[in-house]
Phi, psi and omega in degrees: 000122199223160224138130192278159152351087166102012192301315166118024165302348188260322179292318175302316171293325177304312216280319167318273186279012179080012188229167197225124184280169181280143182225158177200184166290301215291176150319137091007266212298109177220045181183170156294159147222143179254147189246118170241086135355099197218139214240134166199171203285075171185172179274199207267119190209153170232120142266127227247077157251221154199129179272065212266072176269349206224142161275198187292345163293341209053023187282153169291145190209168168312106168332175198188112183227111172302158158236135188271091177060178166263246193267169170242144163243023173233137174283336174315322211256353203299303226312315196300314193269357160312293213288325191278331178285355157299298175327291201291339175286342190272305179248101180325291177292002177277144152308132176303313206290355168270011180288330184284353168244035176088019198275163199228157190272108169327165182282134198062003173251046185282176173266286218259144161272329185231135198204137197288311188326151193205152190274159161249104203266092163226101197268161187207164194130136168335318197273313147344107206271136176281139213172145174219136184197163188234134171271129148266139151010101201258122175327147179222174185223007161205165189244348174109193170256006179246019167262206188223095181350289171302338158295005172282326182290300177344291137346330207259284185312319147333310187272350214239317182297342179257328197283350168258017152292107167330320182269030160262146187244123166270124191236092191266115187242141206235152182253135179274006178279357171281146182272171204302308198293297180283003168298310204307309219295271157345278171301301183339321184279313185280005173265308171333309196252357180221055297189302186285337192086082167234325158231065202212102193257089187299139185211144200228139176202150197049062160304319192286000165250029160301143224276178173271131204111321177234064158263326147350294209290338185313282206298330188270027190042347155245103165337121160031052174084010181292137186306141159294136198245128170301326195258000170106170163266166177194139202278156171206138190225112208260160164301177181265209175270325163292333133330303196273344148319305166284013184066029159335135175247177181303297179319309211283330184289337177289315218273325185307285189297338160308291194306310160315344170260329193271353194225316218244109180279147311339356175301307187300335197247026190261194183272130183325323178266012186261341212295292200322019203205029147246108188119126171323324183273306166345281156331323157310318192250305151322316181292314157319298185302330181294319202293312171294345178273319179272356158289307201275011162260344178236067162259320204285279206333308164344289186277354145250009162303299208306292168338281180336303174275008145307283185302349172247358162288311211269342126341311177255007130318317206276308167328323174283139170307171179284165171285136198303154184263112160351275198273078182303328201277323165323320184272327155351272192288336164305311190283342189294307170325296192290359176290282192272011184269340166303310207292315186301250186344332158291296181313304179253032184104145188245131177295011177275164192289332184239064130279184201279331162307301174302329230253318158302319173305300196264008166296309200312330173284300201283016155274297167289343126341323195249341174279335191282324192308299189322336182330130165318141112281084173281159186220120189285026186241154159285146201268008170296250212028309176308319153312340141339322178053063182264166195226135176271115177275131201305130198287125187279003169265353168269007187302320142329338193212350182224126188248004157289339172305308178244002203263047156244001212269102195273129192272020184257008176275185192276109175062083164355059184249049183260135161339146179283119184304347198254032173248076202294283195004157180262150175306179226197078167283167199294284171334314174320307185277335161283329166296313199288319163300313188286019135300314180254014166256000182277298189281008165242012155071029171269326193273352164299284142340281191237103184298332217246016169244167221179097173300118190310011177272353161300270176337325181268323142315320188286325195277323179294325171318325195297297181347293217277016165270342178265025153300279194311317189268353158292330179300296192289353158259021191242312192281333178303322207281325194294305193299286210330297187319261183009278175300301187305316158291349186271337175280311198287307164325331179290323207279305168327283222235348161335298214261338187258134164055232175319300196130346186308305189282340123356292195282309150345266214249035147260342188248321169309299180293313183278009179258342185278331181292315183299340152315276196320306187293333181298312156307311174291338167263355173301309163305289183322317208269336183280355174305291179326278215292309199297325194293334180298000149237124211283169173192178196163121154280340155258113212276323174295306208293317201286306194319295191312285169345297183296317195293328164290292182333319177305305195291315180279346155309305206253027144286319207290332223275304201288339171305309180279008204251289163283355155299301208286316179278337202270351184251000196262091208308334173282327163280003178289015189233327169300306210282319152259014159309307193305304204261359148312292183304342159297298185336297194306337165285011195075022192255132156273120191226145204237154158274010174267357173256020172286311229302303158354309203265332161305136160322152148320184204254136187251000199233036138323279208288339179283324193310322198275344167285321164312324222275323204285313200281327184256342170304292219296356200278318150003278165295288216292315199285305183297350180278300170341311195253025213212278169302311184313300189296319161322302179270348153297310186271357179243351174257333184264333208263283163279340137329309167314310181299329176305107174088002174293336179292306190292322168287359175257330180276334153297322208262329178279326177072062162247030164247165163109206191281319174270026180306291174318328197267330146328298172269357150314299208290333160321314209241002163238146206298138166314144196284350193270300180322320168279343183280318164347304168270346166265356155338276181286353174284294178330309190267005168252338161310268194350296177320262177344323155273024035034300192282331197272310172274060198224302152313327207263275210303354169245029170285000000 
């Protein structure tokens, strides 16, 4: 229903359903109202809703339908709750329900002046034409000075989201107390969005204030040259305002307006056939047959709407967790099961690249990588030396077994003597490690006794200093895999136990599993630290792996050692012309000699013995760290990893309690859903029942 301002749309809804709208000076209509009309064997009743599509913003949201109090069965009372339901669409941000107990708005102090949100009307009664129509807004074309511009667009726009649906039939109402000028704002609009007239139903209203002189242009129902409308203009005469003071009821306003035509010249006196295109009830019984005339040309459209809103109830049917199961201790044990047989299947590897297994696989190499770091980095040199920048070239018998060793090793340095990168330790001079023995062979009252001896407890210093660096990277890989362990079960639980009921059981048997991991991990670090402590006294039974270590390590500190010895006598210029004296006067003895065969002739080595404490101290960190990083890793992967799984079935049916006499009832209260998810699904079961029977009289009617 559509119409500038005071046009006289609300007497038109009145005089259609029998009901009496809120009147005020101002605009009225400051929301939709939608009206539905249902003509049936039973009495007269109305329900009162509220529509909610737009927040405060008018940006779009989930519908929402309110029931505004209950059903009424007095027409007396509709006027009141209209007004507070109007209210209650203008302010939003208010509780609906004090509106239903009168509560009232200042004059101008609503949140909103306009609002796509729209009140709903739905009456039923004998008397009654089956119909649906919307009061829209009546357009204005100005606001005072204490008004707000923009409620002209409002307004506009508002009346405009409905008339331009192709299945809407407008029903445009003009007050004849108006002059020609002022039709445009209205017609103008419903010609735009109707350009032929083809639904577009014309209503001439407050016939009894046409000005004097233009009751002609009036009587040829089109007013001061306006296009013929397919479906007509049609005259109607509502009470006045003094009527309606004296309580006028609806049957007296029929009775009224029967009498006005029939009496009332220029009316009375028109031509038999203009009389059909006069009177509320007429107009009323056209609008139907138009309305049924424009269902059955959009029925296949109707009806793939319908499909459409069919197929997305039942999506966001679908969308809901399932509906709690008749056999709750059953749907329990179901999930429960499927829980841990996942749980299983994780735990113990998966072929995806970031399963748990993989994923753990490369922290346990970066543990060993850092437990490898730890390595002593001895330099078979003294350290006045150092200014030299001489580099210990990488032992070419671990390239086999230790790629930390070498994979950083750039083959553009010079004789490939850059250090291994994956030894952070600070250098370690020759001299260094001979000061440090003779101090604790000093203090152990060894060196009086045996001068040229040197007790493994030197050795055993050094390995503890090391030992006690693998605290931190045993630790830390004991806490990553707990974390890693943690998030991955904690992903699983959600997937599992999420969809049921509260969230309660969710949470259950998230704190049940992280108490059984915290069980698991106890063991497991319980190992590790006794690890800790047994490694702070070195031992080995194997003894071949360790000899065989120390014995390369030996050779090769003292080639390198004997290497930088004859680069050095062989660079050294004052002694080259001696060094090829020597070995002339050898010659001449018949002895053949190299300068690498000088060497020979030099005293022993007097840092022999740190050499032989290097060689002992890096066999053993060899054997010890791969045996270390081995244990370590084993009660991480067999008490935390695979461990989890043990005794986890007897702790989820002990810690949940679904055995025994209240099993069912345990696992009902377990299995039922929040009540706003249940009102939801029956919500949407209801509107795809509604639908369906939509669908079925939809088939009956295009037979």
């Amino acid at each position: 229903v559509q119409g500038n301002q005071s046009a006289g749309k609300s007497s038109l809804i009145e005089s259609i359903s029998g009901i009496t709208l809120p009147r005020s000076q101002v605009t009225c209509t400051r929301c939709p109202t939608e009206c539905k009309l249902t003509r049936a064997d039973a009495p007269w009743t109305c329900v009162v809703k509220l529509h909610f599509i737009t927040d405060e913003r008018d940006s779009p949201i989930r519908a929402t339908a309110l029931a505004f109090g209950d059903a009424i069965s007095n027409k007396v009372h509709v006027e009141v709750r209209i007004r507070g339901a109007r209210r209650a669409i203008l302010n939003p941000n208010t509780d609906y329900k004090k509106f239903l107990e009168g509560y009232e708005v200042p004059l101008g102090a609503n949140e909103t002046s306009f609002s796509r949100n729209y009140v709903s009307l739905e009456i039923s009664g004998r008397e009654l034409a089956d119909l649906s129509f919307v009061d829209s807004p009546g357009l204005i074309a100005s606001v005072g000075h204490a008004g707000n511009a923009k409620d002209i667009d409002l307004a506009k726009n508002l009346v405009i989201s409905y008339i331009e649906k192709p299945s809407c039939l407008i029903l445009l109402t003009v007050a004849c107390e108006s002059k020609s000028c002022q039709l445009s704002s209205a017609h103008h609009l419903a010609k735009q969005y109707d350009p032929n007239g083809k639904r577009t139903v014309g209503v001439l209203t407050k016939l009894d204030r046409i000005p004097l002189g233009e009751e002609e242009s009036w009587i040829r129902l089109s007013p001061d040259g306006v296009e013929h409308l397919d479906n007509n203009w049609y005259c109607v005469k509502q009470p006045s305002s003094r009527d309606i003071s004296l309580g006028i009821n609806w049957v007296e306003a029929r009775n009224m307006e029967k009498e006005f035509f029939a009496g009332e010249r220029p009316w009375s006196g028109l031509d038999p056939d203009l009389h059909q295109f006069l009177g509320t009830g007429r107009l009323t019984e056209r609008l139907s047959a138009i309305l049924a005339e424009l269902i059955a040309r959009s029925l296949p459209e109707i009806q793939d709407e319908l499909q459409m809103i069919i197929l997305q109830a039942r999506s966001d049917l679908e969308e809901l967790p399932p509906a709690p199961s008749n056999n709750p201790v059953g749907e329990i044990h179901r999930v429960l099961n499927g829980f841990v047989r996942e749980l299983s299947e994780l735990l113990k590897g998966t072929p995806d690249e970031n399963g748990l297994v993989q994923t753990i696989r490369l922290h346990s190499e970066a543990f060993k990588r850092e437990v490898y770091s730890t390595a002593p980095n001895f330099l078979p040199w003294e350290q006045k030396d150092s200014h030299r920048r001489l580099h210990l070239p990488p032992a070419k018998f671990l390239s086999n077994e230790e790629n930390v060793d070498t994979e950083d090793e750039d083959d553009d340095d010079e004789l490939g003597l850059t250090p291994p990168l994956a030894l952070r330790g600070s250098t370690i001079y020759i001299d260094e490690v001979m000061q440090r023995a003779r101090k604790l062979a000093l203090f152990l009252l060894f060196s009086s006794n045996f001068p040229d001896y040197y007790p493994f407890v030197v050795q055993a210093d050094y390995i503890s200093t090391i030992v006690k660096k693998w605290q931190e990277p045993a630790i830390e890989l004991f806490e990553v895999v707990n974390s890693i362990i943690r998030e991955r079960v904690g992903n699983l639980v959600e997937e599992h136990f999420a969809h049921l009921g509260k969230g309660g059981v969710k949470q259950a048997v998230l704190m049940i599993v992280y108490d059984h991991l915290d069980e698991a991990a106890a063991r497991a670090k319980q190992k590790i630290d006794w690890l800790l402590q047994v490694e702070g006294t070195p031992a080995t039974l194997n003894t071949h792996y360790y000899t065989d270590y120390r014995d390369k390590f030996l050779a090769h500190y003292r080639g390198c050692r004997e290497t930088n010895h004859n680069t050095v006598l062989a660079a050294d210029r004052h002694k080259v012309e001696t060094v090829n004296k020597a070995l002339s006067l050898l010659n001449e003895l018949g002895i053949s000699a190299k300068v690498d065969d000088l060497t020979r002739l030099l005293p022993a080595d007097p840092l022999e013995v740190a050499l032989g404490i290097m060689a002992s101290v890096r066999g053993y960190f060899q054997v010890a760290y791969k045996r270390f990083v081995d244990m370590v890793s084993l009660p991480v992967d067999y008490e935390m990893v695979r461990g989890l799984e043990r005794g986890l079935d007897e702790a989820l049916l002990e810690g949940l309690q679904i055995t025994g006499e209240d099993a069912h009832e345990r696992c009902a209260a377990m299995l039922q859903e929040p009540a706003s998810i249940a009102s939801k699904r029956q919500e949407l079961s209801k509107k795809l029942d509604r639908l369906r029977t939509a669908r079925t009289e939809l088939k009956r009617l295009s037979v």
